[in-house]
Backbone bond lengths (Angstrom), bond angles and torsions (degrees), N, CA, C in turn:
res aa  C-N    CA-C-N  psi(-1)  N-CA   C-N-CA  omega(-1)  CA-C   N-CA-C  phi
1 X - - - 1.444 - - 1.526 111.18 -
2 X 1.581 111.05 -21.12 1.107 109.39 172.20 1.331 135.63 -48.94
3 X 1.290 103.23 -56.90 1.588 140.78 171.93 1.552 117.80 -48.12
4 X 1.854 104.45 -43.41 1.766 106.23 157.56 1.048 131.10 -66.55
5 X 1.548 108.66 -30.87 1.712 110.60 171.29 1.508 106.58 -60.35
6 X 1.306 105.28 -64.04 1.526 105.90 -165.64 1.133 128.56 -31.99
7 X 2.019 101.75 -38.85 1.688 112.10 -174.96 1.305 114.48 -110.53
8 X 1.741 114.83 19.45 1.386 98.91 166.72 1.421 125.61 -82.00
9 X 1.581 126.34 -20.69 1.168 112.97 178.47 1.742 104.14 -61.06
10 X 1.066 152.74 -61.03 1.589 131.85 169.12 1.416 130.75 -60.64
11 X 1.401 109.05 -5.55 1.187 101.69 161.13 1.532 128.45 -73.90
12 X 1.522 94.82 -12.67 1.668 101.06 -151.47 1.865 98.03 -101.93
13 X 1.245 109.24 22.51 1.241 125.17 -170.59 2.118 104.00 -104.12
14 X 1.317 93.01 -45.09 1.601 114.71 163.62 1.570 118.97 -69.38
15 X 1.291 128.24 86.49 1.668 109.87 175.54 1.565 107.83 -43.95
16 X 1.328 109.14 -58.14 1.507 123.44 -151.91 1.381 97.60 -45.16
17 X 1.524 98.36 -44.14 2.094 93.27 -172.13 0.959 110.57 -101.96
18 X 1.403 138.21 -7.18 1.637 139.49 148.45 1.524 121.61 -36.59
19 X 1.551 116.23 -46.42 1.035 150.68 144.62 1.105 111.45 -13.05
20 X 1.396 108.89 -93.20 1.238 128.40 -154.97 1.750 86.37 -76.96
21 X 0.991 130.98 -58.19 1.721 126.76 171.90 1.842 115.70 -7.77
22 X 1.481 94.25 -60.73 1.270 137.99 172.54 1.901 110.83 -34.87
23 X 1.416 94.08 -74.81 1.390 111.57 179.71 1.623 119.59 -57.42
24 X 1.572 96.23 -47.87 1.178 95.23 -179.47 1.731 125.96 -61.82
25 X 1.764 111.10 -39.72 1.274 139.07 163.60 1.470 117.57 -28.95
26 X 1.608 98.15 -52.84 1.316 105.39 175.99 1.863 112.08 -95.33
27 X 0.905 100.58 5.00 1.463 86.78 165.30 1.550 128.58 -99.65
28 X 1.673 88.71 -17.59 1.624 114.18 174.75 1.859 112.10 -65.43
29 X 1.740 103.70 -44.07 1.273 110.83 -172.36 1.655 98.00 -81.33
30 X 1.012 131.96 -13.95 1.689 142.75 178.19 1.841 92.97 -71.42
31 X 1.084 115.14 -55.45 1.445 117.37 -161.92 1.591 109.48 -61.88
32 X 2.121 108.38 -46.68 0.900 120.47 -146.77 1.410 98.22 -63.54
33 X 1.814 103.10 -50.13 1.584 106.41 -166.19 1.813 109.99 -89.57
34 X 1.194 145.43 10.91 0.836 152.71 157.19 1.546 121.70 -77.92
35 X 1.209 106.62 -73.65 1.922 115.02 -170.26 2.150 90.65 -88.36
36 X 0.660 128.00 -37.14 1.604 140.15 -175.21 1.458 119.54 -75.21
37 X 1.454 124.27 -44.97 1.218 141.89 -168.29 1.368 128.29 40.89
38 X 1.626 93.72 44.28 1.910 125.71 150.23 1.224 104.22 -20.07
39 X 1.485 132.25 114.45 1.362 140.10 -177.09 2.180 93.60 -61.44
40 X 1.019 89.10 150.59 2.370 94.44 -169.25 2.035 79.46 -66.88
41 X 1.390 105.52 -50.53 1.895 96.16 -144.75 1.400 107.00 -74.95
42 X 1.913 128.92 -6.02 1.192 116.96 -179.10 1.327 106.81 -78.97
43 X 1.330 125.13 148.79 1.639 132.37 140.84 1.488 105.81 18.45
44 X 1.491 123.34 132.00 1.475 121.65 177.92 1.919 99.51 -159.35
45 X 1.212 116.60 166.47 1.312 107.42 -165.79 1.532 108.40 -93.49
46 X 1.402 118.60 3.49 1.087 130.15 144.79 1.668 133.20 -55.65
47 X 0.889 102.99 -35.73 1.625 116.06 158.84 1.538 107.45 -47.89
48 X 1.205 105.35 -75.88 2.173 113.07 168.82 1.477 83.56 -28.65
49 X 1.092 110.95 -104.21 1.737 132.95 -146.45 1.479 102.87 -37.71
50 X 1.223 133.27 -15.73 1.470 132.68 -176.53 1.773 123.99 -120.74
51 X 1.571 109.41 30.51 0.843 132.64 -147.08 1.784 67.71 -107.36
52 X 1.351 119.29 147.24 1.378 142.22 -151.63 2.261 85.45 -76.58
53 X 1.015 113.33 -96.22 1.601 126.50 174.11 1.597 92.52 -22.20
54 X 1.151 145.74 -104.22 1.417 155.69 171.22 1.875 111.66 2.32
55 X 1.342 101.51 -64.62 1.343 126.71 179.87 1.414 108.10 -44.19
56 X 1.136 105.95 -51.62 1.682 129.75 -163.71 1.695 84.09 -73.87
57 X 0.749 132.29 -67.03 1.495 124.45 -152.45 1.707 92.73 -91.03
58 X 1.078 139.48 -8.49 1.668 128.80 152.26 1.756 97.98 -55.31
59 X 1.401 121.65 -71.72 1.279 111.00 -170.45 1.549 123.50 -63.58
60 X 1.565 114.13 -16.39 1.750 106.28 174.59 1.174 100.21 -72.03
61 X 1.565 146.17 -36.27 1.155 150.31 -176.46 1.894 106.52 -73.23
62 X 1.029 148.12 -26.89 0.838 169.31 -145.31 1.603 98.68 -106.93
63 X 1.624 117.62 -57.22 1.442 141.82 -166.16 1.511 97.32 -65.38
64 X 1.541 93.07 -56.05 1.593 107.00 -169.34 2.049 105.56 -58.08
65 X 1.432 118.24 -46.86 1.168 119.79 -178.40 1.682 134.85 -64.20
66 X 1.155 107.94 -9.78 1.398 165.18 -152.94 1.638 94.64 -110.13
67 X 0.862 81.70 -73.23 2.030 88.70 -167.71 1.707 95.07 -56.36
68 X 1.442 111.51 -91.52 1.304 111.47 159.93 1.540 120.25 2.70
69 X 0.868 116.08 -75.12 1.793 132.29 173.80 1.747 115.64 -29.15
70 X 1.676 80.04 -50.14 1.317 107.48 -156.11 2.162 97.63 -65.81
71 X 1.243 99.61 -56.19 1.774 131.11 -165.46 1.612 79.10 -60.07
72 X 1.362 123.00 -66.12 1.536 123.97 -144.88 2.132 92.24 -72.99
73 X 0.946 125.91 -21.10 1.252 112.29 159.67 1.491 132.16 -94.01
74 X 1.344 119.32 -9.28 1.120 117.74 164.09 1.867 104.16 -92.18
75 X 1.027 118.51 6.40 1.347 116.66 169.69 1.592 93.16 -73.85
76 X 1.747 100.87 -82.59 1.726 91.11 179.21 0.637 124.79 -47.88
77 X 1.480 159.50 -32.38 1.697 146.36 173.56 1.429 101.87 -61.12
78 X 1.218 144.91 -23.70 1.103 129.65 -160.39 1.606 113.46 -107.67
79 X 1.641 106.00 -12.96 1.300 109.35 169.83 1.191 111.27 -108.44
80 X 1.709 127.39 8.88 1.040 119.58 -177.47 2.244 91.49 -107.03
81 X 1.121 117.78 -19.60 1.556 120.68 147.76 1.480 122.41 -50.45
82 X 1.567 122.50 -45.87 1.141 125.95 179.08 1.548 110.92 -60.78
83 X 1.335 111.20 -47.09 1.866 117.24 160.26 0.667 126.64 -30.64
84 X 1.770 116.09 -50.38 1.246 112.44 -162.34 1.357 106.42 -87.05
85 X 1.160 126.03 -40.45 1.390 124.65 179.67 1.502 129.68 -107.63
């Protein structure tokens, strides 16, 4: 966990690998306390990721992907309306 702290301030400059930082983090803390049975109250890499500054820019990135999502399906619904009528 050390090693994520250290490199998130440049990581967090990259969505793409912030992201993926992200995913992986939580799939690590998914593994630990699931198949492992990682006590919940020790240290977890969720702690990093929910760190107030960090947090904030998980959800603008999050907002932003979202939005996107959002536009690129009301694109198709709206040209697949124009078809129809």
């Amino acid at each position: 966990m050390e090693k994520m702290a250290s490199d998130l301030p440049a990581v967090m400059e990259d969505e793409h690998l912030f992201c993926h930082l992200v995913d992986e983090a939580i799939f690590f803390d998914h593994e630990l306390h699931q198949i492992y049975d990682y006590p919940a109250g020790l240290n977890s890499s969720m702690d990093i990721l929910t760190v107030p500054k960090v947090f904030e820019r998980w959800i603008e990135i999050e907002k932003k992907c979202k939005m996107f999502s959002m536009l690129l399906f009301l694109k198709m619904f709206f040209s697949v309306l124009i078809i129809l009528f």
